[in-house]
SERO-4910 file (N, C-alpha, C, O; in steps of 0.05 Angstrom, whole numbers):
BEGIN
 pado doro    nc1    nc2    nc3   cac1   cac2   cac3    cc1    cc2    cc3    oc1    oc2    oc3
  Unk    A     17    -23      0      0      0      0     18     25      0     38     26     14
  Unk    A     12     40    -13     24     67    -13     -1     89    -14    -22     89    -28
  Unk    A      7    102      0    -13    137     10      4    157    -10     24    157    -24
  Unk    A    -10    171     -3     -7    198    -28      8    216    -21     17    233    -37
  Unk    A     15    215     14     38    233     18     71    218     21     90    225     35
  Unk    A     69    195      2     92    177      6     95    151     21    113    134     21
  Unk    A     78    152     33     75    123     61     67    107     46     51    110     27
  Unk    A     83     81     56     76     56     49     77     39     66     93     40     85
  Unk    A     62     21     63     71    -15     78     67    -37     59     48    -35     43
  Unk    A     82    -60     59     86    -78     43     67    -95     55     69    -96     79
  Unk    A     47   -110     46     24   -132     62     38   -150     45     37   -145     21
  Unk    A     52   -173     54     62   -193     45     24   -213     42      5   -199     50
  Unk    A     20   -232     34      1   -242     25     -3   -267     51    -25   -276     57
  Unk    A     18   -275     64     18   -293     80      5   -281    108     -6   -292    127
  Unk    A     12   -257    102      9   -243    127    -21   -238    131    -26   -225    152
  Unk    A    -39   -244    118    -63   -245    116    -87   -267    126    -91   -286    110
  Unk    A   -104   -268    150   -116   -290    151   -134   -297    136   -155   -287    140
  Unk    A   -134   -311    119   -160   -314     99   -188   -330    113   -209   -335    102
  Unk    A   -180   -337    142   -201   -348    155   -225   -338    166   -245   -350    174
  Unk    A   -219   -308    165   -244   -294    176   -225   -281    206   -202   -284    213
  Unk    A   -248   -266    221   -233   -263    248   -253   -241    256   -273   -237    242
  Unk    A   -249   -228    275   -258   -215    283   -263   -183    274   -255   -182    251
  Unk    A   -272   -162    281   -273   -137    272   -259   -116    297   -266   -110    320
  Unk    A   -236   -109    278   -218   -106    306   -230    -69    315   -235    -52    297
  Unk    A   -231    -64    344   -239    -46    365   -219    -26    366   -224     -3    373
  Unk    A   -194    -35    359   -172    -22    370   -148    -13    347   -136    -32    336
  Unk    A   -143      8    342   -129     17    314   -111     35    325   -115     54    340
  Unk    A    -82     23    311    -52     41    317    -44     54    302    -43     43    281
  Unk    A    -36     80    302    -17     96    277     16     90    288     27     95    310
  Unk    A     27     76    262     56     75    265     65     89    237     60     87    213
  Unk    A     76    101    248     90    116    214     77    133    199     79    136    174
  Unk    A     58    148    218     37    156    194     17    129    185     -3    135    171
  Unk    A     21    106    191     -2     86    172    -24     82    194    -15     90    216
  Unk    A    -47     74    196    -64     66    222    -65     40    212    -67     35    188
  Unk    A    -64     22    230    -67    -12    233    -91    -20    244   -101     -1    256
  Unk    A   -104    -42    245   -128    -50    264   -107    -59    278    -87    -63    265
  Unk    A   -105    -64    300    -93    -83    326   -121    -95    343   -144    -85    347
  Unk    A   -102   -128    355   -126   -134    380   -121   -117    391   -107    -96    392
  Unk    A   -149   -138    409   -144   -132    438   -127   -102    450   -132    -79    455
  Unk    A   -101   -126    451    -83   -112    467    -61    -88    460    -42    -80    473
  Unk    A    -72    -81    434    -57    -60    407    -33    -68    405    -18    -49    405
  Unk    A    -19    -97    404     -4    -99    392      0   -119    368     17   -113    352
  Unk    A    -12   -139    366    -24   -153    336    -27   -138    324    -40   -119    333
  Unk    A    -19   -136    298    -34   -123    273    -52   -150    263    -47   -174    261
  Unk    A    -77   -132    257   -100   -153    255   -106   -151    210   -122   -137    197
  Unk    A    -90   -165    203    -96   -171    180   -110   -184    167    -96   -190    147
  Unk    A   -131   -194    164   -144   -214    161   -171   -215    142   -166   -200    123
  Unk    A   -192   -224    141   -213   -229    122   -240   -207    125   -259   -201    111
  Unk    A   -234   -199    147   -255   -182    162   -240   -152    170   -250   -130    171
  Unk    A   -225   -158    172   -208   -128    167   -197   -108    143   -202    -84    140
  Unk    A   -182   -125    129   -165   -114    111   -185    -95     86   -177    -74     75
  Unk    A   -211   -110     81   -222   -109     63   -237    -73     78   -242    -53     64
  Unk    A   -241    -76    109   -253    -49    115   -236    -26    109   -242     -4     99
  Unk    A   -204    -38    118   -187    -12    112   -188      7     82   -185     31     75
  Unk    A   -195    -24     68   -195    -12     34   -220     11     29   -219     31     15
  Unk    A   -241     -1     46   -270     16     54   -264     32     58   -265     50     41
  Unk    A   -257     36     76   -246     72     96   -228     88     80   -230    113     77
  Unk    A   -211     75     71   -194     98     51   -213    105     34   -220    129     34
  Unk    A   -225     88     16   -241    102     -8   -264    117      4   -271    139     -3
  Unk    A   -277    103     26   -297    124     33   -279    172     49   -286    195     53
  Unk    A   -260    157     51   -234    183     57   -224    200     42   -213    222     46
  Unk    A   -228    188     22   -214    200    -15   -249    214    -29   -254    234    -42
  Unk    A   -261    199    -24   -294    208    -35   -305    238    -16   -319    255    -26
  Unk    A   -297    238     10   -312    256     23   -293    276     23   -301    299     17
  Unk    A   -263    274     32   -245    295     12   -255    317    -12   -257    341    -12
  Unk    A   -262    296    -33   -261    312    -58   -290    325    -52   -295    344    -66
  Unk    A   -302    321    -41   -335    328    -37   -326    356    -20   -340    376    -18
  Unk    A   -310    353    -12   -299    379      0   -286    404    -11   -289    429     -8
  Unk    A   -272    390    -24   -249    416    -43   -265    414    -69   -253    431    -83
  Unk    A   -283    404    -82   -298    414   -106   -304    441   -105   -298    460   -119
  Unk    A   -324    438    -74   -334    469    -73   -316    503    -76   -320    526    -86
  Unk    A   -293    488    -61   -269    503    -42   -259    514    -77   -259    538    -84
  Unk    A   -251    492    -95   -242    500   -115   -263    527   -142   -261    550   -151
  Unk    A   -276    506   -143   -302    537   -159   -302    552   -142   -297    572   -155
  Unk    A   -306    563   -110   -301    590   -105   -277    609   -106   -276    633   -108
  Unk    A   -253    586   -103   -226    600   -114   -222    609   -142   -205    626   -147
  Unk    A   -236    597   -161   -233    606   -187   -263    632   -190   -256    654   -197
  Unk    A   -287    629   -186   -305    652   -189   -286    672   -169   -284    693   -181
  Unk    A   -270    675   -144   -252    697   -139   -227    708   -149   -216    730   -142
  Unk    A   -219    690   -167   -207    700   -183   -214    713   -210   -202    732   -219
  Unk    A   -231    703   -222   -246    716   -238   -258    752   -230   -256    775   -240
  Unk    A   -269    744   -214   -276    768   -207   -263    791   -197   -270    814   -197
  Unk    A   -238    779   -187   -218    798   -183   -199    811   -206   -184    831   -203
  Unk    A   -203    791   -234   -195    798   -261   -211    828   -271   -202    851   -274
  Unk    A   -240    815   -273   -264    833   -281   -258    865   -262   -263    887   -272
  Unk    A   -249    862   -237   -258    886   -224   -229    905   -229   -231    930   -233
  Unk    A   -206    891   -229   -182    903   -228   -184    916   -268   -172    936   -274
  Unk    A   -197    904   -285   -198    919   -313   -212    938   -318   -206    952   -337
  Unk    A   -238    944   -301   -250    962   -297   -251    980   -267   -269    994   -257
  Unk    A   -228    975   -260   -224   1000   -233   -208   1023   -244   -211   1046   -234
  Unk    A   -188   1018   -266   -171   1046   -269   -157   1046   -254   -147   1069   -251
  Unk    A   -147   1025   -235   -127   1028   -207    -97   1014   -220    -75   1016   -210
  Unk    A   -103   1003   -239    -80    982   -250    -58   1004   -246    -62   1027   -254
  Unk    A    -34    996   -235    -10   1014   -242     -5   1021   -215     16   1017   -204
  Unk    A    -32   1034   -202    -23   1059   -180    -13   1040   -151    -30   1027   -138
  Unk    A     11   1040   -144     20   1034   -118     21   1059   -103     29   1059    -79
***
């Protein structure tokens, strides 16, 4: 896995329980990455019931993001615009 500000972790394939397991309670940030952990936050909980949520949570993370800066972005551009329009018709161009 690699993140967008450079972070990665390698999920070797073994490292995965394909048996199912539990839905882990308890989540660590190491490195910038967040992990499910048991119990006792030190297992990293990789498994059939986990891994697949993490993939959930990022995309649902990346979706509500952009739902954010869409807006953010069209009002940065109608203010620039309008700061085009007003500065060609103020007659101010020039004067410091």
């Amino acid at each position: 896995m690699t993140y967008s500000n450079g972070l990665s972790y390698e999920v070797v394939l073994g490292q995965i329980d394909w048996s199912g397991g539990s839905r882990a309670e308890r989540y660590r940030k190491s490195g910038g990455i967040i992990f499910p952990t048991g119990p006792d936050g030190t297992a990293i909980l990789l498994d059939n019931t986990n891994t697949p949520n993490l993939v959930a949570i990022r995309a649902y993370i990346h979706e509500e993001w952009a739902k954010v800066q869409h807006p953010r972005l069209e009002i940065a551009e109608l203010v620039c615009s309008f700061s085009q329009i007003i500065s060609g018709v103020s007659g101010l161009d020039g004067i410091r």
